[in-house]
Structure formats: structure tokens, C-alpha cells
N, C-alpha and C positions, 0 to 999 in steps of 0.2 A: 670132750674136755681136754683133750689128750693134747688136740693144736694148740688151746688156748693158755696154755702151761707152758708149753714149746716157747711159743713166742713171746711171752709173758718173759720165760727165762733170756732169751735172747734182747731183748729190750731194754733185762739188768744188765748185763754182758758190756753191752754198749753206751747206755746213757748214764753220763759219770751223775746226774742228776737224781737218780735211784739208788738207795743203799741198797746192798748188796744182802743186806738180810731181810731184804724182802723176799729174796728167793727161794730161801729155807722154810720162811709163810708157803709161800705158791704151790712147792714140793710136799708141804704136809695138809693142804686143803682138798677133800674128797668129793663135796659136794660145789655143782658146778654154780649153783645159785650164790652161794658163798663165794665162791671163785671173782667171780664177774664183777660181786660187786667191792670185794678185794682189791681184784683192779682199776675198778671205776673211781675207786679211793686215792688210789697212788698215782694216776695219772692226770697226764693235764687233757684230761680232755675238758672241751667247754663243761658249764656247767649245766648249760641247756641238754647240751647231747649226752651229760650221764642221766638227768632224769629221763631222759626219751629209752635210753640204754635199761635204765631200771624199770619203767614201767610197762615193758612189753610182756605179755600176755604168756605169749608163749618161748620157754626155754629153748626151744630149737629157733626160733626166728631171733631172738637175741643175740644166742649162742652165733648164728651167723654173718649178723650185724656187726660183733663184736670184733671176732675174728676179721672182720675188714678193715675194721676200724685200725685193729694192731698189725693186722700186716703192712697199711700205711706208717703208721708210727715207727716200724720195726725197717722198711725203707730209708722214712726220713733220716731215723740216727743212723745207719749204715753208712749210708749218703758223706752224712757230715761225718763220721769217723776219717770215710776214704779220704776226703779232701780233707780233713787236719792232719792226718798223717800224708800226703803229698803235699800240702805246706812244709811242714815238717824236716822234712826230706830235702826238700830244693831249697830251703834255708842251710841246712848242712851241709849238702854239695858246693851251697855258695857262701861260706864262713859265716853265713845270717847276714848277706849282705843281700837284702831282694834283687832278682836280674831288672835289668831295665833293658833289656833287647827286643828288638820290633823285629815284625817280615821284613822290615824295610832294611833290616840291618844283615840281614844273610840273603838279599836278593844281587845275584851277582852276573 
């Protein structure tokens, strides 16, 4: 239950899409059935793959499922954090003026 919190919290962290009081839910949730389907709530996963996510049988084979599922999620927003803060950045360096320079332009 312990990963599934982790990355649940790291998921708030990053995706400005998530209030932030969700997190304070995730941190006061004990039981991991509750947990899952907590998150199965708040996320965008399809809606196919949260019924397939709720109706396994068993908590460990979920529970592991799951956990795949968010460590991809927990990637993707990572992902796009990096490169909106490297936009970000090379707009300031360049007064927000986007470069327009090619290989072609520093080939000498």
C-alpha cells in the first residue's frame, strides 16, 4: 500500500490537474481497497481500465496492476513537467523570443 501512496502523492506533486487536497485524502486512507478505488476516482484513467482495475479478484494482483498503471502516469507527468520547464527556460534566455537556428546554421 506503501508504493501506491508514494506515487499517488508524487502524481499530486506534478500534475497541476490534481488538487492538492487530494493528497491529505491518500495520506489518511488505511485500507488499500479504499485506496485504489480513491484513485481510480481521481484519475483519468479510461473508464474501461478502472472497471477491469475494480473488478479483480484479487488485492495483490490489482494492487500490482495498479501500481503499473501509476508508475506510467507518474513518467508521463514527470516527462511533461521537464519539457515545460525547458520551454520555459530557453524562452527566458531568449527574452520569449523562440530560437529559430538550425544545424545548418552553426555548420562551419
Amino acid at each position: 500500500m506503501g508504493s501506491l501512496k508514494d506515487l499517488s502523492l508524487k502524481i499530486i506533486k506534478i500534475n497541476p490537474n490534481i488538487s492538492p487536497e487530494a493528497s491529505f485524502a491518500i495520506k489518511n486512507i488505511e485500507n488499500n481497497t479504499y485506496l485504489i478505488n480513491f484513485i481510480c476516482s481521481n484519475t483519468d484513467i479510461k473508464v474501461q481500465d478502472k472497471q477491469k482495475l475494480l473488478e479483480m479478484n484479487s488485492l495483490r494482483t490489482g494492487d500490482l496492476c495498479f501500481s503499473s498503471f501509476l508508475s506510467r502516469r507518474f513518467r508521463f507527468w514527470n516527462l511533461r513537467m521537464n519539457c515545460n520547464q525547458r520551454l520555459k527556460a530557453t524562452s527566458i534566455s531568449n527574452n520569449g523570443i523562440p530560437s529559430a537556428s538550425t544545424d545548418e546554421d552553426h555548420s562551419e
